[in-house]
Every structure is written in structure tokens, then in C-alpha cells.
C-alpha angles and dihedrals in degrees: 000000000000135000116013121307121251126228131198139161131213108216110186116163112282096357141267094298112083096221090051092103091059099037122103110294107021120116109219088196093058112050097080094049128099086233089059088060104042102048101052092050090054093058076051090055094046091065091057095240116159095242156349115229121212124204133205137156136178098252116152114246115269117263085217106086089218100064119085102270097221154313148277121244096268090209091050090045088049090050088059104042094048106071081037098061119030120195106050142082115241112201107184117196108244110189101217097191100089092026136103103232080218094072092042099061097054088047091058096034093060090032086067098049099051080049099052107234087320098104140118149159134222105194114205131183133233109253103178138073085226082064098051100048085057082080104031093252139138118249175026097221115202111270099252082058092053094046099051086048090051088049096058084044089061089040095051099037091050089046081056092051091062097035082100118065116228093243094036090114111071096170089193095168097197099059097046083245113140097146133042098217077205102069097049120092139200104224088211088210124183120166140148091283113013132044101191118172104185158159108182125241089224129077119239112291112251083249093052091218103022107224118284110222111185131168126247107205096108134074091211088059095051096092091056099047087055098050097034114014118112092182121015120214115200125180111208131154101234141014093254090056086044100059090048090051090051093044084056089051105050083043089062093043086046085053097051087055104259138116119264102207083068099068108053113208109231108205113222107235119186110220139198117159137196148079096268086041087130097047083048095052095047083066094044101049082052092045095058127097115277105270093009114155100256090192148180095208092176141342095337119191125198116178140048125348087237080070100042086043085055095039082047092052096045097050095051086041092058094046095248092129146009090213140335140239106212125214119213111212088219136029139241100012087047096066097050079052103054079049105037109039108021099043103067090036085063084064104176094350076089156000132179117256121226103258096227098149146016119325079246084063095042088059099040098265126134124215101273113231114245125271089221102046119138097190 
């Protein structure tokens, strides 16, 4: 294990089990409410982890009532949560898949500025027919189709993105001159699915590129993780399987050209924490909707932190993973345990460092100059 260890946390709702909502300790009323959010990104941030990551997805509702009807915009809830909790990075999921890059990148773009340099996106595709039909389109493509058109998506949104130059405003009161027409840029862009010609509506994000989160379970979007991907998730059910997902991973970063010590590879871990964890997910697993996925979806631990701080350890130590965004199975009480107990179980594997710039900074990047740039 080389370099520090990054920590992150997914807060969805109620959490990744889908009987969470109605388990001991969740507040129905709550989850769908601005306060939810912010409050349980805010125990995150008091453990000093380098983001929370927020997914989302266009899946239809469930026809079974007892199944969550549905989610909040994870970009507009992560606009909210940001100037409320400092500290913190705040990566929200965009499906690109039914959405104009155009769009994206001014919701990123201004997510970055109400979060002061700490966002991110994790831009995600639309995989099902049901989501499809949402918007009266064909589909499902194949995946290598949605991921090439995910790929010209990044590509676009991050040309917007400099399409301002950093001193483009020039906000000079006296002469009536906000903006130096100079120092903006049409991208010009034609590709296989998009023809933007720019430039954006929205100045440069203090980032200047906000970090790109993907996801690299698939082999179709390996391509794109290796050309565009900052940080690299990947979901596997052991830590054998999850050093052979991040070898496949620094390969496709190696083959675009790029070095792979550079992006580092979080492995998903599903949490739930306590001495009575197994009791817990018993009523969980009979709470949940008739015929509802249980999981796993990757490495789960249920038990005590002592166990999750050793898993942790191992897996760093085998090189399956250069940090981990843990899951808690139910939220809130899963956060405070990921902080509070965990935490201090992981001793000298890790310790929070002070967030004193951007989330790029936070992961070793630099703020990257402009394409444009004239000067």
C-alpha cells in the first residue's frame, strides 16, 4: 500500500437496502426532504472523508407500494447540501444517456461554484428499455453504443467548461464591461452523437474541470474511464475479484495513454455496523419489497468496525484498491457509524486531512490550464 488512502461515503435516501426506509431509525417523512440530506452529509464531513457520492438514475417508480417511489436530482440536492457543509466533496450521478451535454455542463459548472472548488460528477448511462420509454425513445443501445456516447458527452461537457477563459470576466464596473468577448470560445464540436457549437453560458468552474468519477464495471466503459476518468469505482465481491477489476482498470488508463498511478481505483463496500449488524439485516432482508435484489452488490460487511477497519486494510494491502466509498445498508444511523465507529477502528491505516482546497487537490490533481487559452 502506497500513497494515503482515500474515503468516501454513498448517501442515498434511505440507503442501499431496499427495506431501509422502513427499518428501525429512518424517518420516511424525511428522506425526501433538503434537511435529510444535509444532515447526514454533514456527520460525513465530520469524519473528515474526501466525498460523499450521490447516486441517482432514471429508473421508472416501482409498481410495488412498498418500494421508494422515487428520487431526488442528485445535481440539484448536491447544490443544496454544498454551501451548507464545508468541508467535504459532493460528487452527484448524471446519466448522460437522455441528456444534452449542453445542459450538464452548466449544472456542474454552477454546481462547483456554490461548492467552492469541492464538486464532482459521476456520469452514469441508461441501460433499460423502461428508461427509454420515459422519454419516448428507442432503445436500449448496446453498451459499447452508450458508452461511446457517454464518452463524447465527457468530452463535450469538459470542452464547454473551457470554453471560458479564466480571466474572461472582467466585472469593471465603470466601463459597463463584464465579459471579454476574447476570452470566450466556440468549441466547434462534431462527433458521432452531438454537434455543439458553444460557447457555454456559464464561466469556468473554480476547478476548472470538476472532478470526473465513472464507474469501471464494465468492460464497454473501459475505454472511457481510461481516457476521461479522475477517480475509478469499481463494485466486486471479493478482494481477489477487486484487484483484477482494478488491474483492468490501470491497463485501460495505460492504453489511453495516461499514467495509471495518477487515477486512483475506490472499491464500493456495503456497511452495516454494530454489534447487533445481523439481527439488523434480518429486518431488513423482511422489510424489503416482495422480489427486491438483497445484494450483495460488492464486498458487504455486517459486524463489528474492528472487522470493516481489517477488510479495509487487507484490501489496500493487496493492491485491490487505492481507497473505498462505503455504502451504508441504512441511513442515517449508517453514516454516524462509518464516523464514529470505524474511524477510529482504521488507527494509523488512516487519518482525515485537513480540506483546505479543491476535491482535485484533495486527490493530487492540479487545475488543469485551459485548451483555449490565448495567453
Amino acid at each position: 500500500m502506497s500513497g494515503r488512502l482515500h474515503l468516501a461515503v454513498e448517501l442515498g435516501a434511505a440507503g442501499r437496502h431496499p427495506g431501509a426506509w422502513r427499518s428501525t431509525g429512518a424517518d420516511p417523512d424525511r428522506l425526501l426532504t433538503a434537511e435529510h440530506h444535509v444532515d447526514v452529509v454533514r456527520t460525513a464531513a465530520r469524519g473528515g472523508l474526501d466525498l460523499v457520492a450521490l447516486p441517482d438514475s432514471l429508473l421508472p417508480p416501482s409498481d410495488d407500494p412498498a418500494a421508494v417511489p422515487g428520487t431526488l436530482d442528485a445535481v440539484a440536492i448536491a447544490a443544496r447540501v454544498a454551501p451548507a457543509v464545508p468541508g467535504i466533496g459532493v460528487v452527484p450521478t448524471a446519466t448522460v444517456t437522455h441528456t444534452e451535454p449542453f445542459h450538464l455542463s452548466k449544472a456542474v459548472a454552477t454546481l462547483d461554484f456554490v461548492a467552492t472548488g469541492r464538486a464532482g460528477w459521476q456520469p452514469d448511462v441508461s441501460r433499460t428499455r423502461a428508461e427509454a420509454d420515459l422519454f419516448g425513445r428507442t432503445g436500449p443501445e448496446e453498451p459499447a453504443t452508450l458508452w461511446r456516447e457517454a464518452g463524447e458527452v465527457i468530452d463535450v461537457v469538459a470542452r464547454l467548461w473551457d470554453s471560458w477563459e479564466d480571466d474572461a470576466e472582467i466585472r469593471d464596473a465603470p466601463t459597463g464591461r463584464f465579459v471579454d468577448r476574447d476570452r470566450l470560445h466556440h468549441i466547434d464540436f462534431a462527433g458521432e452523437f452531438f454537434s455543439v457549437k458553444g460557447p457555454s453560458i456559464t464561466p469556468r468552474p473554480p476547478q476548472g474541470q470538476p472532478l470526473t468519477v465513472l464507474r469501471g464495471d464494465e468492460t464497454a466503459a473501459l475505454p472511457v474511464v481510461g481516457r476521461h476518468a479522475d477517480v475509478v469505482r469499481v463494485a466486486a465481491t471479493s478482494v481477489a475479484a477487486a484487484a483484477e477489476a482494478r488491474d483492468r482498470v490501470r491497463a485501460a488508463v495505460a492504453v489511453a495513454g495516461r499514467d495509471p498511478g495518477t487515477v486512483p481505483v475506490l472499491l464500493d463496500v456495503e456497511t452495516l455496523l454494530g454489534p447487533d449488524a445481523a439481527d439488523r439485516l434480518r429486518e431488513l432482508d423482511a422489510l424489503a419489497p416482495a422480489g427486491a435484489d438483497l445484494g450483495p452488490a460488492t464486498l458487504r460487511h455486517v459486524g463489528d468496525p474492528a472487522g470493516l477497519a481489517a477488510l479495509l486494510r487487507d484490501a489496500a494491502e493487496e493492491r485491490a484498491a487505492d481507497g473505498f466509498v462505503l455504502a451504508p445498508l441504512a441511513l442515517p444511523s449508517g453514516a454516524g457509524e462509518i464516523v464514529d465507529g470505524l474511524l477510529p477502528a482504521l488507527g494509523d491505516v488512516w487519518s482525515p486531512a485537513p480540506y483546505d482546497g479543491s476535491l482535485r487537490e484533495r486527490f493530487g490533481l492540479s487545475r488543469p490550464a485551459n485548451r483555449y487559452a490565448t495567453r
